[in-house]
N, C-alpha and C positions, 0 to 999 in steps of 0.2 A: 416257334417260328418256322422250323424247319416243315412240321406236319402242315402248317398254313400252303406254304410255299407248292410243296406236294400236291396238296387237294385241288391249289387253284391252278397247276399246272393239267390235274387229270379235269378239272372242269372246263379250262378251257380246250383240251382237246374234244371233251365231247362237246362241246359247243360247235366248234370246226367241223365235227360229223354232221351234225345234227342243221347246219347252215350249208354244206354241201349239197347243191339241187342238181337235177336230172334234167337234160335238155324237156323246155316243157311243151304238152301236147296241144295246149294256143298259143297257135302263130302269129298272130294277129291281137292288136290291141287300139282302143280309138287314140286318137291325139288330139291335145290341145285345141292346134290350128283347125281341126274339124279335118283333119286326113286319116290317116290310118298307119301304127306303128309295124314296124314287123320283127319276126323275131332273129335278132341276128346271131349271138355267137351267148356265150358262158363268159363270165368275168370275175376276177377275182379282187378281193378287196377287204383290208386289215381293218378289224375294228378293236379296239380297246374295250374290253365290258368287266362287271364287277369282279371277276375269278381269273381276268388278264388276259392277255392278247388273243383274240380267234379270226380266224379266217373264212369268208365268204365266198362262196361261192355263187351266186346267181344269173338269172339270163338277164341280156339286154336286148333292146326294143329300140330302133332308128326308122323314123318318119320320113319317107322318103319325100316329101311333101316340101316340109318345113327344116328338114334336117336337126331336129332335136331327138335324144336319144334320152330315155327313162329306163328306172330299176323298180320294178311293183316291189321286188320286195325289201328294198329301200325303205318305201313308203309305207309298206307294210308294216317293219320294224320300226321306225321311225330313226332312221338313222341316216335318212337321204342329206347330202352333202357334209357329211360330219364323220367323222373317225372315233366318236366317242357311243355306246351304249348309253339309252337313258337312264340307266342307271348312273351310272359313271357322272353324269350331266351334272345330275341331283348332289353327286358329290361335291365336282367343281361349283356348284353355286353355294353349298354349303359353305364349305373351306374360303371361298372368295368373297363371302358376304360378310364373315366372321373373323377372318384371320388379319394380322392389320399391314401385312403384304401378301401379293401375290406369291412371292419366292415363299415364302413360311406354310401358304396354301400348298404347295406342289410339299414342301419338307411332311405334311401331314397327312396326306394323301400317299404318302410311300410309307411311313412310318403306321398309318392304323388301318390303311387296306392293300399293303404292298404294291400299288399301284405307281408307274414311272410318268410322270406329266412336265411339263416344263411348267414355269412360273408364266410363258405369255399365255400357252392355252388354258389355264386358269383363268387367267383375264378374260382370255376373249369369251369363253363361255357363260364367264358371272356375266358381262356386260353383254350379251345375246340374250341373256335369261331376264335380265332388269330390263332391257328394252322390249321384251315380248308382254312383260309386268305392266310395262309404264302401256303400251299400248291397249292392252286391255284394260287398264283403268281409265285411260282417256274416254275409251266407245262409252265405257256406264257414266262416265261424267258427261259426256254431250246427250246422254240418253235423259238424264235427271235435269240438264237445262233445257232443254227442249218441251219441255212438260212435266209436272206436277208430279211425281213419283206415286202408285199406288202405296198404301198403309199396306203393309207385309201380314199377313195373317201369320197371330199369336194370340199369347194372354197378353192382357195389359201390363205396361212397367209401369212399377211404381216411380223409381228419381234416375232418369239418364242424363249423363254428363256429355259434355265434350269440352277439352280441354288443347290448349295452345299455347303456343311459346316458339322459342326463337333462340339461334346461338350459333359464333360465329366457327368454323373450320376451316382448318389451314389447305388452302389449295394451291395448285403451281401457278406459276407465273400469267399466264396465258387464258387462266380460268380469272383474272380480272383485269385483263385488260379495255381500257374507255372508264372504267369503273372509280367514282372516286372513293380515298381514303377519311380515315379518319380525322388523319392529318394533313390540313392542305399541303399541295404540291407534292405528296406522297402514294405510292402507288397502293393499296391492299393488300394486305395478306391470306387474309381471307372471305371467305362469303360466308351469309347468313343461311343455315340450315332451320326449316321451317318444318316444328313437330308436331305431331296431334293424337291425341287419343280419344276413345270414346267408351264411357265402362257404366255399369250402373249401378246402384246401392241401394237398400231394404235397412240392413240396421247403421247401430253407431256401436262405438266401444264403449267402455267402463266410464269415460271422462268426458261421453256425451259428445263426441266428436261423431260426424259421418263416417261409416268405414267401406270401402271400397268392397264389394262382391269379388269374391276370391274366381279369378281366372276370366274374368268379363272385359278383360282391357281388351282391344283391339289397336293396332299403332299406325301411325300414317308418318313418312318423315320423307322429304326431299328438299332442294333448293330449286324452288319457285319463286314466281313476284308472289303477291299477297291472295291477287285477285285467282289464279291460277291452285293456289293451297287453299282458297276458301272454298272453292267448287269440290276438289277432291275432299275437303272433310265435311259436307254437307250430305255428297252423295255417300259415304261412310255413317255417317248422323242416319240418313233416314232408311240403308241398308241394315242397321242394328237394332233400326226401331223407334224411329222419333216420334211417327206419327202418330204410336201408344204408348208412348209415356204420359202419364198426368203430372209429374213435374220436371220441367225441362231445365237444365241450368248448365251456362255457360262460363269455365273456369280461365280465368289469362291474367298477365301482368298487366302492368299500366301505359305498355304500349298501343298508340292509335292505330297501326294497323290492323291490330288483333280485335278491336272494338269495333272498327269496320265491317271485316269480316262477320261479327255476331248482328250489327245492323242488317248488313245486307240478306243473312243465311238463317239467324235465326233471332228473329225480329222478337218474338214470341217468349224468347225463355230469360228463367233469371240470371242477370249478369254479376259474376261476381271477382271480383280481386283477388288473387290465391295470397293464403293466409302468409306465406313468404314473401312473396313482394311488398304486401300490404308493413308487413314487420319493416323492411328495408325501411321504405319512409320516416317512419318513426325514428328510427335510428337514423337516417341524414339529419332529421330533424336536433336530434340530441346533438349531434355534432357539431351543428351551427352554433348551438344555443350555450355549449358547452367545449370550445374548439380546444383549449388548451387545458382540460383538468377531467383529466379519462373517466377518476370515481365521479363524478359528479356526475357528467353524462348519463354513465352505468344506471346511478342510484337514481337519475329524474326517468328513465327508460323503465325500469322495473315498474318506476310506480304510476306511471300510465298505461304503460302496454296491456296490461289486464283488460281495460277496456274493450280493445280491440280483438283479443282473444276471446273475449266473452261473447263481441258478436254487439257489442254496446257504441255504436260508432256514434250514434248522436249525441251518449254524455261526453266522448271525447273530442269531437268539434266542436262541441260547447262551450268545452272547458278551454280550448285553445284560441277562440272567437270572442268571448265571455271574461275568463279570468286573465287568459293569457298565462306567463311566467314570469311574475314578478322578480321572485328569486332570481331569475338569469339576468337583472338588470336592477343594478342600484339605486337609480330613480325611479323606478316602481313601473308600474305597465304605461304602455303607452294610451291615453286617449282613443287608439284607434284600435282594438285588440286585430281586430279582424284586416286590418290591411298590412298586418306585420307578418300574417298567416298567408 
């Protein structure tokens, strides 16, 4: 730690040399306002960078015009209105994106690059970084509803997914207010975070299952309305490659919002129930059928589920439509199998 300490002390002094400028030989620079800047004096100004604090020296430039005053090499560096290195930047959105406080961001950022930050400029950074994000994905999503997106040149995919779902996150007070709860006259606790991936697949495993392409996920996650997260996973969908794939398929629970969005975005591909949601049902089902005698449930579950694992849905609404469950009822099925379903 000691040798760390040392080096990024000798690096950030020659960084201080090496950003020390020399009054410069143009005096003159254009401006904004369409006037002309000039050169007025040297300025100094502390930046935080990955090897630790350095000092700037450069010239300033005042419009006499407009009275706005600019730093080229600000701009140059990329460091115009900020005290942090891009690099450093990279860090704070690291630490902030990942760590599950800001204060713990600032504890880890001292502790694995000896750097001093407080817990707000973590924040403020992550949340500079996520809004320059969220904006740039806005522009390509008004660009893909505005017009038809070209097919990306590639090879052709064989089976691209896109997959959806939904889950609630504890937020503060303020982040649901108007909002109603669960429980009437109750305010929320949290909002719905809306996730998506998009990955694609070639083989299956040993037990004939699909298996996912090793490192093909790409992820999408915010709180949106529905309409707002189906545009962003469309324009995701066809930036990965939708338009060559030859079989499209679209993975969600049995939420209507999430079927919306595959109506509206991708009309085209096969729709299907993920193999865990699809289980849940069967099991409420068990439950009803079986409310007070656990084995019983267990043992009528085991021995239909198969069905639906296998991918065999039409012997098992058959069987529930058809035979119904006698066993779960002493006077034997009802007349009507299918309206008890």
């Amino acid at each position: 730690m000691a040798i760390r300490v040392a080096m990024h002390q000798a690096g950030a002094a020659s960084l201080t040399q090496l950003l020390t400028e020399e009054p410069p030989a143009q005096r003159h620079l254009p401006c904004a306002c369409g006037g002309t800047a000039d050169y007025a004096e040297l300025r100094s100004k502390q930046v935080l960078t990955a090897v630790g604090p350095a000092r700037m020296l450069r010239p300033y430039y005042l419009c006499s015009r407009c009275h706005q005053g600019q730093f080229p090499t600000d701009q140059a560096l990329d460091v115009e209105k900020t005290e942090f290195s891009p690099g450093v930047r990279r860090m704070l959105g690291v630490v902030g994106s990942e760590c599950s406080s800001f204060r713990l961001g600032a504890e880890q950022m001292l502790l694995l690059a000896g750097l001093e930050v407080t817990a707000k400029a973590v924040e403020r950074v992550a949340e500079a970084i996520g809004a320059d994000i969220a904006a740039r994905e806005q522009a390509e999503i008004q660009k893909a509803m505005q017009l038809e997106l070209p097919v990306a040149a590639g090879p052709s995919i064989s089976n691209l997914y896109v997959e959806l779902d939904g889950t609630g996150v504890p937020v503060v007070p303020k982040e649901t207010e108007g909002r109603e709860g669960r429980q009437e006259g109750k305010q929320p606790h949290t909002r719905e975070a809306k996730m998506g991936c998009v990955f694609t697949q070639t083989t299956v495993d040993a037990e004939g299952y699909a298996k996912r392409d090793e490192a093909s996920t790409t992820y999408l996650g915010s709180i949106q309305t529905a309409c707002e997260f189906g545009r962003a996973l469309y324009t995701e969908a066809y930036r990965r490659g939708w338009g060559r794939a030859r079989h499209r398929v679209v993975l969600a629970d049995g939420q209507h919002y999430n079927w919306s969005i595959a109506q509206e975005h991708f009309p085209r591909a096969v729709q299907i129930v993920d193999l865990y949601h699809a289980r849940e049902h069967v099991w409420e089902l068990g439950a009803k059928l079986y409310p007070s005698d656990k084995e019983a449930k267990v043992a009528w579950i085991k021995a239909h589920q198969h069905w639906l694992d296998e991918g065999q849905i039409e012997n098992l609404v058959a069987f529930f439509a058809v035979d119904g469950f006698p066993e779960a009822r002493p006077g034997g099925p009802p007349s009507d199998g299918g309206q008890l379903l």
